[in-house]
C-alpha positions as CSV (number, residue, x, y, z in Angstrom):
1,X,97.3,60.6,-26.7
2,X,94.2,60.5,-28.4
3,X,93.4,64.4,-30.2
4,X,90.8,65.9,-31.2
5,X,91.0,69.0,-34.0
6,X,88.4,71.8,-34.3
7,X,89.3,74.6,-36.9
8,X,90.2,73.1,-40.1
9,X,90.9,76.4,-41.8
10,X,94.2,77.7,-43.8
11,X,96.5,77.6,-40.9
12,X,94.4,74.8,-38.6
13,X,93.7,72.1,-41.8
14,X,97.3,71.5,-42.2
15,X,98.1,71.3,-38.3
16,X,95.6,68.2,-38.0
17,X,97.2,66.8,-40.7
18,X,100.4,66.8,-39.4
19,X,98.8,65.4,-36.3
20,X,97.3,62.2,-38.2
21,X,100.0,62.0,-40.4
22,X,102.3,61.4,-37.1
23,X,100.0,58.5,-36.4
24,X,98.1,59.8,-33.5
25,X,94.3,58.7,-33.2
26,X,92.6,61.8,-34.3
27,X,88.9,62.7,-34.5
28,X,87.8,65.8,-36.2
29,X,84.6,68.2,-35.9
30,X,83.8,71.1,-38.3
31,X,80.0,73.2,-39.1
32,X,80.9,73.0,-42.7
33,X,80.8,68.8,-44.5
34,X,83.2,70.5,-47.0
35,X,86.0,71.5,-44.2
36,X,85.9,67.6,-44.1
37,X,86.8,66.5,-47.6
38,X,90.4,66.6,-47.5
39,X,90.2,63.6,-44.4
40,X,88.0,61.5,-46.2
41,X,91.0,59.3,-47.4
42,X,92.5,59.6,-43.9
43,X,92.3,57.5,-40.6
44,X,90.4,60.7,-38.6
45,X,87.4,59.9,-37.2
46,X,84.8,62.4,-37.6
47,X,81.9,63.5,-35.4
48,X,78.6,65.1,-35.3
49,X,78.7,66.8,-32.1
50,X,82.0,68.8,-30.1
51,X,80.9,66.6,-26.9
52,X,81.5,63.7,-28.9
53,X,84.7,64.9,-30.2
54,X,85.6,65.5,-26.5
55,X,84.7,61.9,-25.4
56,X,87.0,61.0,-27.9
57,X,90.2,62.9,-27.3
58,X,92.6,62.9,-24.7
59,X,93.8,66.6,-25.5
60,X,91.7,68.8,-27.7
61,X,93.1,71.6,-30.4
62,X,91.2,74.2,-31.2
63,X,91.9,76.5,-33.9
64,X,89.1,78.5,-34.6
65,X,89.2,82.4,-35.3
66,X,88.0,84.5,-32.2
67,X,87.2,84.9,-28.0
68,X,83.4,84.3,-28.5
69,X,84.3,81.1,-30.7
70,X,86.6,79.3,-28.5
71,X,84.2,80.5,-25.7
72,X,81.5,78.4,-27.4
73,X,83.2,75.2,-29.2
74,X,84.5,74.4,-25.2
75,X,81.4,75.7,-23.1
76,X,78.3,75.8,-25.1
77,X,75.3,73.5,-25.3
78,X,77.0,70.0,-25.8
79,X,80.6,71.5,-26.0
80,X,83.8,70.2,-25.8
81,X,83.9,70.2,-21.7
82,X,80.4,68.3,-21.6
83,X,82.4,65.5,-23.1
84,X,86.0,65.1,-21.6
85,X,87.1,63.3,-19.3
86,X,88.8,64.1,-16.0
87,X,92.5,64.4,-16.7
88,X,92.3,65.5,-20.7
89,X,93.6,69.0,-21.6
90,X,92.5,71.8,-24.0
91,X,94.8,73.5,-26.4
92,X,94.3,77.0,-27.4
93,X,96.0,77.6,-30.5
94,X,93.6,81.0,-31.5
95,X,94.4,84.3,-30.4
96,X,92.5,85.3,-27.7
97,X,92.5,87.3,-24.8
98,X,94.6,85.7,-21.9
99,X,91.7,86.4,-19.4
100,X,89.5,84.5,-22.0
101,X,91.9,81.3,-21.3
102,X,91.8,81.9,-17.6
103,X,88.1,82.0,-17.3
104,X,87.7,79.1,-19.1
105,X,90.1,77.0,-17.0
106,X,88.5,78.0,-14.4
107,X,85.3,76.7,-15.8
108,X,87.4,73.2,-17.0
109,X,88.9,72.7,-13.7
110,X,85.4,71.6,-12.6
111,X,85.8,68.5,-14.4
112,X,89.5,68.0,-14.4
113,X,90.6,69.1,-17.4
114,X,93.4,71.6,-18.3
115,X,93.6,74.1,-20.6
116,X,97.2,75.8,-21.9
117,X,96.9,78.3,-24.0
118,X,99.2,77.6,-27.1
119,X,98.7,80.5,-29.9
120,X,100.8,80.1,-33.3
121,X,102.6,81.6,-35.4
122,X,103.6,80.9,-39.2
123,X,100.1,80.3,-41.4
124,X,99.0,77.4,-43.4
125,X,102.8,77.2,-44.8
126,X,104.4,77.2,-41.5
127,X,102.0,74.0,-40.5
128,X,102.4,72.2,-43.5
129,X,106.5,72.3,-43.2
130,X,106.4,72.0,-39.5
131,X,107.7,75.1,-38.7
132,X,105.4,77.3,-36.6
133,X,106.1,78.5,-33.7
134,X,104.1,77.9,-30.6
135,X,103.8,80.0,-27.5
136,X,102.3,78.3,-24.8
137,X,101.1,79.6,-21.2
138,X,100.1,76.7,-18.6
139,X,101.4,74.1,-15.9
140,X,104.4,72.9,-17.1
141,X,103.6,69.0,-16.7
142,X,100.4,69.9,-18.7
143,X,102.7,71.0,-21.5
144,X,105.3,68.7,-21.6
145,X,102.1,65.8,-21.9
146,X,101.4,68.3,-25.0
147,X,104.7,69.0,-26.2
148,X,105.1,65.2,-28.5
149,X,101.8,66.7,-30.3
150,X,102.4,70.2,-30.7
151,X,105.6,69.0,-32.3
152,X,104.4,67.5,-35.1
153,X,104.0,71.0,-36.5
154,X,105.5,73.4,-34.7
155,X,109.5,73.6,-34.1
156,X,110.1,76.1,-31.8
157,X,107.5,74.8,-29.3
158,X,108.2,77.8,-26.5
159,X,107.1,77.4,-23.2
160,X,106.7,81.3,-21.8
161,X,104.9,80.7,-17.8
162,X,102.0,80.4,-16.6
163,X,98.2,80.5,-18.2
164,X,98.1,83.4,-20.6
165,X,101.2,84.2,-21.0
166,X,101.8,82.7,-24.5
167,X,98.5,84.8,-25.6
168,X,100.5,88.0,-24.0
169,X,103.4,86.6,-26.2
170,X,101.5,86.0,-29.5
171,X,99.5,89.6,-29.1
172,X,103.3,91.5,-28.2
173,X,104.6,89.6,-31.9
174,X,101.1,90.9,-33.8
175,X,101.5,94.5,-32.0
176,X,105.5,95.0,-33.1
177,X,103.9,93.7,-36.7
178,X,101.3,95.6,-37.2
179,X,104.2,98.6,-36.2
180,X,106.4,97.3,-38.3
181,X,104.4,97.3,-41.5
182,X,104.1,101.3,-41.4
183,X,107.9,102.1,-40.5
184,X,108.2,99.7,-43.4
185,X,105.3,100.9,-46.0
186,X,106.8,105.0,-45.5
187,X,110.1,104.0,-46.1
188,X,109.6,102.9,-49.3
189,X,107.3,105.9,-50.3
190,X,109.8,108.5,-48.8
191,X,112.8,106.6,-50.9
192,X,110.3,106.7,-53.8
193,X,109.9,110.8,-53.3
194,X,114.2,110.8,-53.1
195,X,114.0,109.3,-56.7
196,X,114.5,105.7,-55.5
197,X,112.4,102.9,-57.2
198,X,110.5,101.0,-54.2
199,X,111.0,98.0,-55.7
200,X,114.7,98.2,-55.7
201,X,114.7,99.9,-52.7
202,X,112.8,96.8,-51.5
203,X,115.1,94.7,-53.0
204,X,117.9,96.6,-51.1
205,X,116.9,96.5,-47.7
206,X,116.0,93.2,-47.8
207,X,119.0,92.0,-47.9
208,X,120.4,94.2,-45.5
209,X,120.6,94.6,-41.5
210,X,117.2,96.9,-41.8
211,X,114.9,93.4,-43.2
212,X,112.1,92.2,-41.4
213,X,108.9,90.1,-42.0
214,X,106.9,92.6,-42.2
215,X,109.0,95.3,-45.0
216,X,108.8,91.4,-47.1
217,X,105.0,91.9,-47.0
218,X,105.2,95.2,-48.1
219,X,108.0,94.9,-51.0
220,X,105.7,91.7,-52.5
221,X,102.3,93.8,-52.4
222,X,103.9,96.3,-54.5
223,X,104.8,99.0,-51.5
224,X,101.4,99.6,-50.5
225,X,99.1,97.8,-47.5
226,X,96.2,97.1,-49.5
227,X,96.5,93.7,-50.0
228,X,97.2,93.5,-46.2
229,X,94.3,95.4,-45.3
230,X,92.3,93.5,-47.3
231,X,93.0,89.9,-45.6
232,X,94.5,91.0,-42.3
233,X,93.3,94.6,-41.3
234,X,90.3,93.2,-39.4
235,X,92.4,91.0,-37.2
236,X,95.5,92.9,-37.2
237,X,92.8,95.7,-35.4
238,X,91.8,93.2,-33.1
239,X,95.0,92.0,-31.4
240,X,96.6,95.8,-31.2
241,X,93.3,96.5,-29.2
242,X,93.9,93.8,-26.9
243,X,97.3,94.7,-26.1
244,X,96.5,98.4,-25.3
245,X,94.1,97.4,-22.8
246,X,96.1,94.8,-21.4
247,X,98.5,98.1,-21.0
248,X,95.9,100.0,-20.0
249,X,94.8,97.3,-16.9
250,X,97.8,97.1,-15.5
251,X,98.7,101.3,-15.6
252,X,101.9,100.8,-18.1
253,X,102.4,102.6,-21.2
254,X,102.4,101.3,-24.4
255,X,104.8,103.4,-25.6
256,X,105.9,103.8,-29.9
257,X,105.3,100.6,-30.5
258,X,101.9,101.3,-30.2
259,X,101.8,104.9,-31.7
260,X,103.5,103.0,-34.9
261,X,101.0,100.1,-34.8
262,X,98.1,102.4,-34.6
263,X,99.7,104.6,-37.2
264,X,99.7,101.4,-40.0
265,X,95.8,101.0,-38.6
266,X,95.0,104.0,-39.8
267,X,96.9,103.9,-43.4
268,X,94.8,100.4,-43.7
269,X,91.6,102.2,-42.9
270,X,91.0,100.2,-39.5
271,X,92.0,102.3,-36.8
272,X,91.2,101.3,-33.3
């Protein structure tokens, strides 16, 4: 398969590298000449335009950062779609809402292209060592053609169902997170009140059968979720939004989860 890459950022710049570095014909697109740099020395193509990107690529990864940005980079004026041919297939790897993904197959199925949505998990690190995780919604022959690709950098590659479904996935792991990182965060200040040192107490339960990914990004930003705020509050806000009214349309309840995830929201300063 011929890809093309769009989103070279901290998580998406090392997934297209994997992806050339694999050997697959790649062509890249990016606003910024500087996102660029880093291929100059590679055998990526690069284009001016996303249609041209999508004349040249048999499946198309997009890694950009929000709904209105994938929205535009497949169906705006000389997008993606304006360029692909019948039979190619569109990779959502942002983190979107499911409905986003389902509109815009509907809109791709016009010209006989697929789209899977395929949102990751495991930042710039994960890519670079090959170890995010991908959770991928879409026809299952669609994401087997996908699957060689997507494991150049991922490893577990995790089919969940149909269209939307790996969004619902990514959004359930980002809600139970965001939770986590307040059960985690008051832990440590009500050892600190019973005359334990956080740190140690960090130290402690990380190595025990109460560690999670989340109490590790707590215990290395010194107890507090300032740092975290600070780089993830914003999008963190985002995805617990979109899970609530993905409750909310379908008359469930959310339940603690989302009491604790809105509870770490508001000790960030970005409540819903």
């Amino acid at each position: 398969m011929r890809i093309g890459f769009i989103g070279l950022g901290s998580q998406g710049g090392p997934m297209a590298r994997r992806i050339i570095d694999a050997g697959y014909e790649t062509t890249l697109w990016a606003r910024r000449h500087s996102s660029l740099l880093p291929y100059v020395k590679t055998p990526a193509k690069v284009v001016g335009t996303l249609a041209e990107l999508g004349a040249a690529s048999d499946l198309v990864c997009i890694c950009v950062v929000d709904d209105a940005g994938v929205r535009e980079v497949i169906t705006g004026e000389d997008g993606v779609l304006q360029g692909m041919r019948e039979g190619g297939v569109i990779a959502i790897h942002s983190t979107v809402h499911p409905d986003t993904c389902r509109d815009l197959s509907t809109e791709a199925a016009r010209r006989g292209v697929s789209i899977v949505d395929a949102p990751v998990s495991g930042g710039g690190p994960g890519a670079a060592a090959g170890t995010l995780l991908v959770m991928v919604g879409g026809d299952a022959k669609v994401v087997e053609r996908c699957r060689p690709v997507f494991a150049t950098y991922a490893d577990p590659v995790v089919h969940l169902g149909g269209l939307g479904s790996g969004e619902v996935a990514k959004l359930l792991n980002n809600l139970l997170f965001t939770a986590n990182l307040a059960t985690a965060a008051s832990t440590l200040r009500l050892g600190e009140s019973l005359g334990v040192d956080p740190a140690r107490l960090g130290e402690v339960i990380t190595h025990g059968t109460s560690n999670s990914f989340a109490l590790g990004r707590v215990v290395s930003a010194g107890g507090t979720l300032d740092r975290i705020a600070a780089h993830a509050g914003g999008l963190l806000r985002k995805d617990v939004g979109l899970v609530a009214d993905l409750a909310e349309a379908v008359g469930t309840e959310a339940g603690i989860v989302l009491d604790a995830a809105d509870a770490t929201l508001a000790m960030m300063d970005h409540a819903r």
